[in-house]
N, CA, C and O of each residue as an XYZ file, in Angstrom:
668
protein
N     -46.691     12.024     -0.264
C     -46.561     11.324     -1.524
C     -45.103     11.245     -1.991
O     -44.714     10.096     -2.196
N     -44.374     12.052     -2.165
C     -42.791     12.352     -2.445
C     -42.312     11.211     -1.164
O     -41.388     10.454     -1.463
N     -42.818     11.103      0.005
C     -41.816      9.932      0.792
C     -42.049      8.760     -0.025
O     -41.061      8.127     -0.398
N     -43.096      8.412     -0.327
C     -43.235      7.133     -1.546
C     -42.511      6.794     -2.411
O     -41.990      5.698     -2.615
N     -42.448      7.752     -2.972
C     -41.510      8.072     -4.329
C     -40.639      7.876     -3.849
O     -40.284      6.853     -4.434
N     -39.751      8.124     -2.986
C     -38.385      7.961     -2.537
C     -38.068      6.557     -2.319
O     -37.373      5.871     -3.068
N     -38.710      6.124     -1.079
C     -39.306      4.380     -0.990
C     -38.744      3.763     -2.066
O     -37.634      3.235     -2.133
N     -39.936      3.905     -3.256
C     -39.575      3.456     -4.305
C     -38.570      2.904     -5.270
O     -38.311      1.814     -5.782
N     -37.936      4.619     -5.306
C     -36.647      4.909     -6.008
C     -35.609      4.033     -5.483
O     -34.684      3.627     -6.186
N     -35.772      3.704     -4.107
C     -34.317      3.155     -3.282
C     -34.660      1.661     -3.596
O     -33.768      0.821     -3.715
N     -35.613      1.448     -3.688
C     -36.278     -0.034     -4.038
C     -35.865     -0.700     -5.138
O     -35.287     -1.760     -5.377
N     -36.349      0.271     -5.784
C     -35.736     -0.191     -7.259
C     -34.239      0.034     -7.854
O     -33.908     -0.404     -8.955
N     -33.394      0.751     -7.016
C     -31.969      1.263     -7.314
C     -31.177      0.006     -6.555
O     -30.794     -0.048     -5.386
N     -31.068     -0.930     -7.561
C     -30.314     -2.371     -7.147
C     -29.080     -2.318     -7.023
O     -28.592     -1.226     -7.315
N     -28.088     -3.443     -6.553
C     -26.947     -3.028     -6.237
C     -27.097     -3.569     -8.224
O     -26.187     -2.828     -8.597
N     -27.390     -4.000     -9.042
C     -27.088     -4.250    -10.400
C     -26.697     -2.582    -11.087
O     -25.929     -2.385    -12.029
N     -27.260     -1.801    -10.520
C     -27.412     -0.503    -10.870
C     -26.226      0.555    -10.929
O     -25.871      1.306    -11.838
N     -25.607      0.300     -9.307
C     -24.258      0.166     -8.990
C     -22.703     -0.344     -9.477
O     -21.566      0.124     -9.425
N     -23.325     -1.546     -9.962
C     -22.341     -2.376    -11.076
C     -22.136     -2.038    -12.288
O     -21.150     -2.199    -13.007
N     -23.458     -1.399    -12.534
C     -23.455     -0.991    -13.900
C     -22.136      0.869    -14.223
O     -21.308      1.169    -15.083
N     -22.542      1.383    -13.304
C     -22.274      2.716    -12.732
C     -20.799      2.230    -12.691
O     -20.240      2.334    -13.783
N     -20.112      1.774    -11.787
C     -19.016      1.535    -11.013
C     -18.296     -0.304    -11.246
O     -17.757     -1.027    -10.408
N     -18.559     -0.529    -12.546
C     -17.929     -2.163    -12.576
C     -16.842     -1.874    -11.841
O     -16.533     -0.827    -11.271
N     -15.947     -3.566    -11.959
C     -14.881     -3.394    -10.941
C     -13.604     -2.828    -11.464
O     -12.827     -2.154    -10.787
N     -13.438     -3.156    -12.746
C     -12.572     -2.137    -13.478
C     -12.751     -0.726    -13.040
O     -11.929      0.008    -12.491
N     -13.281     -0.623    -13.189
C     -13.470      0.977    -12.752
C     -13.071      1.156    -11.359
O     -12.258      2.042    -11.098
N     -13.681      0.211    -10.178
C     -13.379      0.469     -9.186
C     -12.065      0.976     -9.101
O     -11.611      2.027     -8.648
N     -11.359     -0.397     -9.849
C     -10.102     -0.544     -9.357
C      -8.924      0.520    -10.036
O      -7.707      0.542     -9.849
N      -9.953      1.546    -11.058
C      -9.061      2.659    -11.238
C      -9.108      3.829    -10.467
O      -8.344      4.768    -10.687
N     -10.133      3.840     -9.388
C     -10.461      4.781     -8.539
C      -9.623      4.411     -8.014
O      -8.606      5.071     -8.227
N      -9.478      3.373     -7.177
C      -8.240      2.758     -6.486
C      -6.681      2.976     -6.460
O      -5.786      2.868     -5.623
N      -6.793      3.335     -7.786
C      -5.360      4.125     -8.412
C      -5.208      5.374     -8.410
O      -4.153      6.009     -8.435
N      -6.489      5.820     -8.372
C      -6.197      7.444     -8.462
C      -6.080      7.778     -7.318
O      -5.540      8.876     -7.180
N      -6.396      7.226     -6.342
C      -6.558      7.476     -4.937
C      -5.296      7.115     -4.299
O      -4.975      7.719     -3.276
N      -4.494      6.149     -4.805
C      -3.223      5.789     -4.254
C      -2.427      7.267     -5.134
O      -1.889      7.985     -4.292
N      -2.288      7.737     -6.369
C      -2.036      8.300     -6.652
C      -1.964     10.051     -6.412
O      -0.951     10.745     -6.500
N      -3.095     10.419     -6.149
C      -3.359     11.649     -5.587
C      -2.765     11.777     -3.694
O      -2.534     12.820     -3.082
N      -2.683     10.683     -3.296
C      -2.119     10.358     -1.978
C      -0.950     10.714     -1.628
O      -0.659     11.279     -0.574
N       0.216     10.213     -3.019
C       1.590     10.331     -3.495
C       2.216     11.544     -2.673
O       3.117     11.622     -1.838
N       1.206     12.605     -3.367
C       1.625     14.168     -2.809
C       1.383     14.863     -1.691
O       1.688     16.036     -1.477
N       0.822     14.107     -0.974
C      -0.125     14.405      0.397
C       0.337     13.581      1.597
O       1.086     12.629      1.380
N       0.051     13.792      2.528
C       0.087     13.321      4.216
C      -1.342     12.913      4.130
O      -1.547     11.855      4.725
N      -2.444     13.465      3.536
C      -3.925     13.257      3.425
C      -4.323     11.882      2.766
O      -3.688     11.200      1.962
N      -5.613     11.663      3.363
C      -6.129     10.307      2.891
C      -7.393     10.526      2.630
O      -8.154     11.126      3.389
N      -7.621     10.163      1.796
C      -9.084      9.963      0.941
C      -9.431      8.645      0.943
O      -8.601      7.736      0.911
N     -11.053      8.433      0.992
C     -11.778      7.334      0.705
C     -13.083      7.684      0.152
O     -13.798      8.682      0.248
N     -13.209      6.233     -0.636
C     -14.363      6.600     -1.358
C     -15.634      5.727     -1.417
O     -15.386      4.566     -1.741
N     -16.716      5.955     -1.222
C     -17.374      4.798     -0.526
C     -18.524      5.065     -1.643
O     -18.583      6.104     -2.299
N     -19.584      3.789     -1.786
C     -20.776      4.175     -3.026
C     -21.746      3.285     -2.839
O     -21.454      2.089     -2.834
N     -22.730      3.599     -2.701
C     -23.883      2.604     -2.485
C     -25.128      2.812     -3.537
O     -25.435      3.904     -4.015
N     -25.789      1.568     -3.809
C     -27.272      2.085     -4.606
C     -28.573      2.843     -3.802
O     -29.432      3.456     -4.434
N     -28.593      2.712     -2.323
C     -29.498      3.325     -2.133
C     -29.497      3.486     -0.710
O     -28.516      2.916     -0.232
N     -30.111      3.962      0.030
C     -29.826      4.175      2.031
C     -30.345      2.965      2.623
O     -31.249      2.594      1.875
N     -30.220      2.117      3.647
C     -30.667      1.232      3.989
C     -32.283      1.726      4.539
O     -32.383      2.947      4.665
N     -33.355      1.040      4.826
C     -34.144      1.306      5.542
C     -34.190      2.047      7.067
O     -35.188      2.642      7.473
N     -33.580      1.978      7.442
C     -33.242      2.809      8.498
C     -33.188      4.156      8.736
O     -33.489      4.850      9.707
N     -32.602      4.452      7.310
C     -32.592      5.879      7.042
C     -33.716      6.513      6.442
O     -34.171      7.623      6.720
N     -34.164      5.607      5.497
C     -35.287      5.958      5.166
C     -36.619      6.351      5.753
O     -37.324      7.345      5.577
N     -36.770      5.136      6.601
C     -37.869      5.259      7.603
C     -37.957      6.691      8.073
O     -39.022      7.296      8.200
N     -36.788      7.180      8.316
C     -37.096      8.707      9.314
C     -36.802     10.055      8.119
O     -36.604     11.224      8.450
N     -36.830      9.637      6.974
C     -36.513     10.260      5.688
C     -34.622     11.225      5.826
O     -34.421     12.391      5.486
N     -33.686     10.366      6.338
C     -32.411     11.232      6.508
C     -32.088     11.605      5.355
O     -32.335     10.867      4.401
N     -31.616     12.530      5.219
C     -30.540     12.891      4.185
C     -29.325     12.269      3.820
O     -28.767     11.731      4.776
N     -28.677     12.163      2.617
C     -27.541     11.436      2.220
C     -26.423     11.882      3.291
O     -25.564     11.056      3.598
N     -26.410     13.288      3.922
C     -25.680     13.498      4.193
C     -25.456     13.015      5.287
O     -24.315     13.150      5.728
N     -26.199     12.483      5.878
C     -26.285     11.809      7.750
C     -25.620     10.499      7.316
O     -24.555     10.200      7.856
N     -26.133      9.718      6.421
C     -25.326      8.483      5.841
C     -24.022      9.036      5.751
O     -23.170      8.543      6.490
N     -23.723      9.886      5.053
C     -21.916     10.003      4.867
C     -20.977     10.022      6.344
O     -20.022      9.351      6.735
N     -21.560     10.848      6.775
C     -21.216     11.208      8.198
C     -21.008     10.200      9.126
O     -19.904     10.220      9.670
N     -21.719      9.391      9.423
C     -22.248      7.935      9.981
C     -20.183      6.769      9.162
O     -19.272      6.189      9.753
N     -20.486      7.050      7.654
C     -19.431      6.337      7.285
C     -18.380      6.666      7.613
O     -17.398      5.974      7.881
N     -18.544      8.001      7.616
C     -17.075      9.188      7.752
C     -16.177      8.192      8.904
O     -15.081      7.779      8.524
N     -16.595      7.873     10.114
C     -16.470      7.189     11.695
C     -16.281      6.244     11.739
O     -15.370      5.824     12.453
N     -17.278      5.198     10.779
C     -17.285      3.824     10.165
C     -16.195      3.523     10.071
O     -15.559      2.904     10.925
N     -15.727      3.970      8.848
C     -14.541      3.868      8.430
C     -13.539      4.538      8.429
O     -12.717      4.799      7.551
N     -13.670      4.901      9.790
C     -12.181      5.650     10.312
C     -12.266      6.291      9.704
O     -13.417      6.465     10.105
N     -12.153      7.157      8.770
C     -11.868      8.786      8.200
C     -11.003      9.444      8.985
O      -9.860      9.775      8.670
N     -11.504      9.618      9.926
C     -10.736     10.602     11.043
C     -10.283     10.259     11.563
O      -9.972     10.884     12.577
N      -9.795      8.863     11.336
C      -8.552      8.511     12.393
C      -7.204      8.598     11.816
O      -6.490      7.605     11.684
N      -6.865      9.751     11.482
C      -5.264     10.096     10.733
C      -4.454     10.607     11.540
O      -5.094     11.147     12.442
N      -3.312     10.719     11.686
C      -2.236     11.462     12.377
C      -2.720     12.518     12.328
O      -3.285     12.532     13.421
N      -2.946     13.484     11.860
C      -3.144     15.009     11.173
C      -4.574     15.506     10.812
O      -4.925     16.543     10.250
N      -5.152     14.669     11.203
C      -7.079     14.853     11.076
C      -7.174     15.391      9.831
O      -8.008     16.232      9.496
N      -6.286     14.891      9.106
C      -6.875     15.283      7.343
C      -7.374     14.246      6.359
O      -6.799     14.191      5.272
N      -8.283     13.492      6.586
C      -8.532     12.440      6.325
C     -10.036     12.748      4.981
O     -10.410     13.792      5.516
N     -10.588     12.657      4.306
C     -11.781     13.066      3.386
C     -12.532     11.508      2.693
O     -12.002     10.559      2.114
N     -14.214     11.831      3.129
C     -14.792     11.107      2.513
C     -15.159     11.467      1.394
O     -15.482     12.652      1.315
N     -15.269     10.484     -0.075
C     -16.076     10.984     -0.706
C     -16.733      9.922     -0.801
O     -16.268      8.786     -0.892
N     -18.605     10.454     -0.771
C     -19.406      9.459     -0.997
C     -20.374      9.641     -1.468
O     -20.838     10.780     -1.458
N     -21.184      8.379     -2.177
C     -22.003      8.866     -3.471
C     -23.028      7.461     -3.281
O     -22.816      6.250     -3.226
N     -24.230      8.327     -3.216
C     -25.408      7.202     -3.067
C     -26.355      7.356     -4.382
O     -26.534      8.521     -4.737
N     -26.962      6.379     -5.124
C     -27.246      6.602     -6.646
C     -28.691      6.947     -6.558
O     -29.176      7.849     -7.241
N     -29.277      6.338     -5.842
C     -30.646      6.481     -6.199
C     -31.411      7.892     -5.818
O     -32.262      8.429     -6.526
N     -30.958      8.348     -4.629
C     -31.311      9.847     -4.580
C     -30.233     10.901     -5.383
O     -30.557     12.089     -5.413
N     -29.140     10.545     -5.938
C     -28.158     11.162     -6.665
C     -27.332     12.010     -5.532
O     -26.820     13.120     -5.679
N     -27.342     11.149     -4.309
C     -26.330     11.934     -3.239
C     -24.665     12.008     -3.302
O     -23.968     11.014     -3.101
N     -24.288     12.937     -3.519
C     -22.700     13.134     -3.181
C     -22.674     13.950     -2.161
O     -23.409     14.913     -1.944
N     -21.539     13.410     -1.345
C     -21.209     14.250     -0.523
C     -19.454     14.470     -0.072
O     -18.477     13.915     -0.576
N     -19.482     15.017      0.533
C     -17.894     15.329      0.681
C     -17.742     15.642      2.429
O     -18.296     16.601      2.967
N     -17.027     14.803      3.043
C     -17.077     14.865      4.609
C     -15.435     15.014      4.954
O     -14.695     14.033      4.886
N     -15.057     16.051      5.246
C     -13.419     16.317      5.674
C     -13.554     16.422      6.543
O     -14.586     16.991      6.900
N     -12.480     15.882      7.649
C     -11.987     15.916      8.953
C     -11.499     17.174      9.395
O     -11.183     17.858      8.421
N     -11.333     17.686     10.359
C     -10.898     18.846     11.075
C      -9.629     19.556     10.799
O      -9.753     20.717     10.408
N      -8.625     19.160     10.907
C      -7.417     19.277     10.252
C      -7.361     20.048      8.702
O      -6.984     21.190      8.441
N      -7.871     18.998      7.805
C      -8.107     19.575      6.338
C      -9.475     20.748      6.337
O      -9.617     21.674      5.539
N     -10.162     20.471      7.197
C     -11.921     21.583      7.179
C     -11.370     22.788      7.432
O     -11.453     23.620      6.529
N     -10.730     23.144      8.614
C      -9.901     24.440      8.447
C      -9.371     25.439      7.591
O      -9.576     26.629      7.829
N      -8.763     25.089      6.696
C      -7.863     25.134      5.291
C      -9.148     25.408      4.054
O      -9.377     26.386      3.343
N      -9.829     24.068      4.182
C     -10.453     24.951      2.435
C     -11.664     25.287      2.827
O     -12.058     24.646      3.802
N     -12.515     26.210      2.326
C     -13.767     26.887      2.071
C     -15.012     25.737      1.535
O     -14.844     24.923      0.627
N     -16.441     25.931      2.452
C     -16.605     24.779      1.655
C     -17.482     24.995      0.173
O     -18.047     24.102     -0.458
N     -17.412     26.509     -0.191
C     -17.220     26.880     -1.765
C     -16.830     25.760     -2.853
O     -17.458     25.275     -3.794
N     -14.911     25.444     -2.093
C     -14.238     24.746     -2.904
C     -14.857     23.514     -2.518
O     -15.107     23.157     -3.669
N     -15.328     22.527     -1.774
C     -15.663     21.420     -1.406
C     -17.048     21.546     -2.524
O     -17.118     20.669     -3.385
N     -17.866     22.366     -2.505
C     -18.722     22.392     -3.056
C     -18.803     22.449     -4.468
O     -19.610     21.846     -5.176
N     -17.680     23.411     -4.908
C     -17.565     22.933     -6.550
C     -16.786     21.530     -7.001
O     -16.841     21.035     -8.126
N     -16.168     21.091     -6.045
C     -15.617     19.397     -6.673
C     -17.206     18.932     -6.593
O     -17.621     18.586     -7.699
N     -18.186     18.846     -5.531
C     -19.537     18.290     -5.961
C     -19.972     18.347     -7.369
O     -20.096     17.557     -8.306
N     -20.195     19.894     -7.084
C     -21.262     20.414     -8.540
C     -20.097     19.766     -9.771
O     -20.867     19.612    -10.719
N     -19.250     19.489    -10.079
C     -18.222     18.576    -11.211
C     -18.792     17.816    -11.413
O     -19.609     17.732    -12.330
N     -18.452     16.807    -10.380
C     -19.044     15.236    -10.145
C     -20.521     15.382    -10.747
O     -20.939     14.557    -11.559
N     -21.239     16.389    -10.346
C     -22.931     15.718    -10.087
C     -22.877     15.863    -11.884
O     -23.725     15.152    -12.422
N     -22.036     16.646    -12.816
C     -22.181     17.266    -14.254
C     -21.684     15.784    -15.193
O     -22.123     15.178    -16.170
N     -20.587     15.652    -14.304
C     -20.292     14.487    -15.220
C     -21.175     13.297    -14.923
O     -21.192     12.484    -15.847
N     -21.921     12.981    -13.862
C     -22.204     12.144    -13.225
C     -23.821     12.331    -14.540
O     -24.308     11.423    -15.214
N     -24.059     13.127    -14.512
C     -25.518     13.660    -15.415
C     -24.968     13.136    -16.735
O     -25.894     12.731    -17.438
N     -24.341     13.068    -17.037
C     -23.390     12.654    -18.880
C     -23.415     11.146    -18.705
O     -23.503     10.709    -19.852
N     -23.376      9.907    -17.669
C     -22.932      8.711    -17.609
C     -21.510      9.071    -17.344
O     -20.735      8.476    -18.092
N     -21.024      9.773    -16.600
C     -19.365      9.387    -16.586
C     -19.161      9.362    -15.227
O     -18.801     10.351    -14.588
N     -19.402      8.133    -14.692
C     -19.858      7.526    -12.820
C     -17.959      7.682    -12.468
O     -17.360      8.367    -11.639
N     -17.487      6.751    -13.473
C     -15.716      6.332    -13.149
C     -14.918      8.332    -13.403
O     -14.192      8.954    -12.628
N     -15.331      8.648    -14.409
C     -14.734      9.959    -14.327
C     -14.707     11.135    -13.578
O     -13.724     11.853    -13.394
N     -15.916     11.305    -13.127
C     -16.428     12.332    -12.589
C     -16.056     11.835    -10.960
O     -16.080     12.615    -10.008
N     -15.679     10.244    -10.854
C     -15.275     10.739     -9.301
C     -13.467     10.259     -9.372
O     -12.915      9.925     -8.324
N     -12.903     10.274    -10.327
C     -11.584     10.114    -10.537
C     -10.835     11.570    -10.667
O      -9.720     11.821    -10.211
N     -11.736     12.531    -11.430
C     -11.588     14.129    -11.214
C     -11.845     14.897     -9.919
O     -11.418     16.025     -9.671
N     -12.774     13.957     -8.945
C     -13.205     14.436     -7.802
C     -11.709     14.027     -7.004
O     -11.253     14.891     -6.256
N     -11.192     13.147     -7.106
C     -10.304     12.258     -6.003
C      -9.356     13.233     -6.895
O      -8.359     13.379     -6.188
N      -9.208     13.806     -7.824
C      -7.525     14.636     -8.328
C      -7.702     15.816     -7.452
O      -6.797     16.420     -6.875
N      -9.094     16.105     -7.412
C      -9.150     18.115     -7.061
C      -8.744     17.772     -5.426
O      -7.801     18.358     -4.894
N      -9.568     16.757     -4.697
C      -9.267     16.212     -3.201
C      -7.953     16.493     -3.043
O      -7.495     17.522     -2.548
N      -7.218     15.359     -3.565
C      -5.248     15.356     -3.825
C      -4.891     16.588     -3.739
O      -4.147     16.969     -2.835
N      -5.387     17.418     -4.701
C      -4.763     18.634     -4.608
C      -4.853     19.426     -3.724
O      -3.817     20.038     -3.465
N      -5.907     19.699     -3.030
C      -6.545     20.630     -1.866
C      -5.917     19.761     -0.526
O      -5.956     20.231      0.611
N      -5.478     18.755     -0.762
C      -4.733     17.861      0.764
C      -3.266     18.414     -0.547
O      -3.926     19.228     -1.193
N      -2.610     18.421     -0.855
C      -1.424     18.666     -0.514
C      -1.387     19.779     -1.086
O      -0.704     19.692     -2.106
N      -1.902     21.058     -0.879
C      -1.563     22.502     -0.494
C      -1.805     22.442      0.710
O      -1.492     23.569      1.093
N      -2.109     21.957      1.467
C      -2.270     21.988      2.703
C      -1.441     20.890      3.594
O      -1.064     21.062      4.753
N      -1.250     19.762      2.816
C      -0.727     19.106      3.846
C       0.160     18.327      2.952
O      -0.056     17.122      2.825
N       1.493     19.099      2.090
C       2.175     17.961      1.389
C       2.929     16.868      1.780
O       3.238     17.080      2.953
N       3.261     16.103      1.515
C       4.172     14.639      1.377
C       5.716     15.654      1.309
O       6.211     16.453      0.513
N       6.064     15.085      2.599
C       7.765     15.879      2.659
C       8.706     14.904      2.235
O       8.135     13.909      1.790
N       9.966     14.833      2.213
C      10.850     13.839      1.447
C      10.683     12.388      2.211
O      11.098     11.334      1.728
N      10.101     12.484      3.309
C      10.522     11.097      4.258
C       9.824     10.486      3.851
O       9.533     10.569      2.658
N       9.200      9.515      4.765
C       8.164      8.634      4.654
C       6.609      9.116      4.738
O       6.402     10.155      5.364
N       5.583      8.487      4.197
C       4.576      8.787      3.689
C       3.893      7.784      4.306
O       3.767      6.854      3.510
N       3.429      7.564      5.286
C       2.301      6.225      5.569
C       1.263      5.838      5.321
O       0.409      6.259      6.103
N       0.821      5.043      4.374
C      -0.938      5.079      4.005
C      -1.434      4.822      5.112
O      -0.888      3.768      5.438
N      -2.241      5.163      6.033
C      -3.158      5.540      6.988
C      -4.392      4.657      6.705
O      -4.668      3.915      7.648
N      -5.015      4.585      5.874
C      -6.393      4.385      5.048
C      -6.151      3.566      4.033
O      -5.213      3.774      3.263
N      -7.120      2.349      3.889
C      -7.082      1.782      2.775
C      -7.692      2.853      1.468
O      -8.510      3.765      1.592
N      -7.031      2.416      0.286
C      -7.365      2.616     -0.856
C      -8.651      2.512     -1.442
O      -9.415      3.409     -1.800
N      -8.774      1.280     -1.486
C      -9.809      0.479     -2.028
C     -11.329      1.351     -1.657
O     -11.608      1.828     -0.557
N     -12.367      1.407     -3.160
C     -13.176      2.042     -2.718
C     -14.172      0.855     -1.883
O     -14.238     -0.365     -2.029
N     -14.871      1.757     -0.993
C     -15.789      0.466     -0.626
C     -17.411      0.914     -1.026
O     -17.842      2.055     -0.860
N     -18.104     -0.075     -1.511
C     -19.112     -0.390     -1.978
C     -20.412     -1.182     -1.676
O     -20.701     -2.244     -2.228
N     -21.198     -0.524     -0.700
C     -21.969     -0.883      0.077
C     -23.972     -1.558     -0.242
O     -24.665     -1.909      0.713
């Protein structure tokens, strides 16, 4: 009965739902924070958001987290100089966040700390604050990539587009 329910939920979680969550204003300040938190880092972040799993996933009941993973590759994530590359991604209708770091950066932090930028997100995300709660997520990211991997005086190459993508 609960696979139904799920069915459902993804059924009815429109991309209107998404828009509502994430207009493009908003996008396009994630977009900034992400170029911004970058500034200080060799690390690249992306941020990806969908209303619900395609059928595919559903059918075999996956977890959000197999979707992230799947994108992580998609979209290059891990294709950085320095394998410090981080997804963050957020599916609405099951209320999935997840957080997928590359090898390089996975080393370095605990996933304690990976896990409390979640539990943030999911608090603000519970309040209506979709644009905040992952603009605080993409600052704590920034920060945890450059204790680990700062931006030295030279050049800095964006690796990764900015832009969140929205599926």
């Amino acid at each position: 009965m609960w696979r139904w329910r799920r069915i459902l939920r993804h059924a009815f979680t429109t991309p209107a739902a998404l828009r509502r969550a994430f207009p493009a204003a908003a996008l396009e300040r994630i977009q900034q924070a992400i170029a911004t938190a970058e500034a200080t880092t060799t690390g690249e972040i992306r941020f990806a958001v969908e209303s619900s799993l395609p059928w595919s996933y559903l059918r075999r009941d996956a977890p959000a987290r197999e979707r992230a993973l799947m994108l992580f590759a998609k979209l290059r994530v891990w294709d950085t100089e320095a394998n410090n590359g981080v997804l963050i991604y957020v599916e609405l209708a099951d209320h999935g966040i997840e957080i997928v770091a590359d090898r390089g950066i996975a080393r370095h932090v605990a996933a304690a700390e990976w896990r409390a930028i979640v539990d943030a997100m999911r608090e603000r995300f519970r309040r209506g604050e979709f644009e905040a709660g992952v603009v605080a997520a993409v600052g704590a990211v920034g920060a945890l990539l450059a204790r680990h991997f700062p931006a030295a005086g030279g050049e800095n190459p964006d690796e990764l587009p900015n832009r969140p993508t929205v599926l």
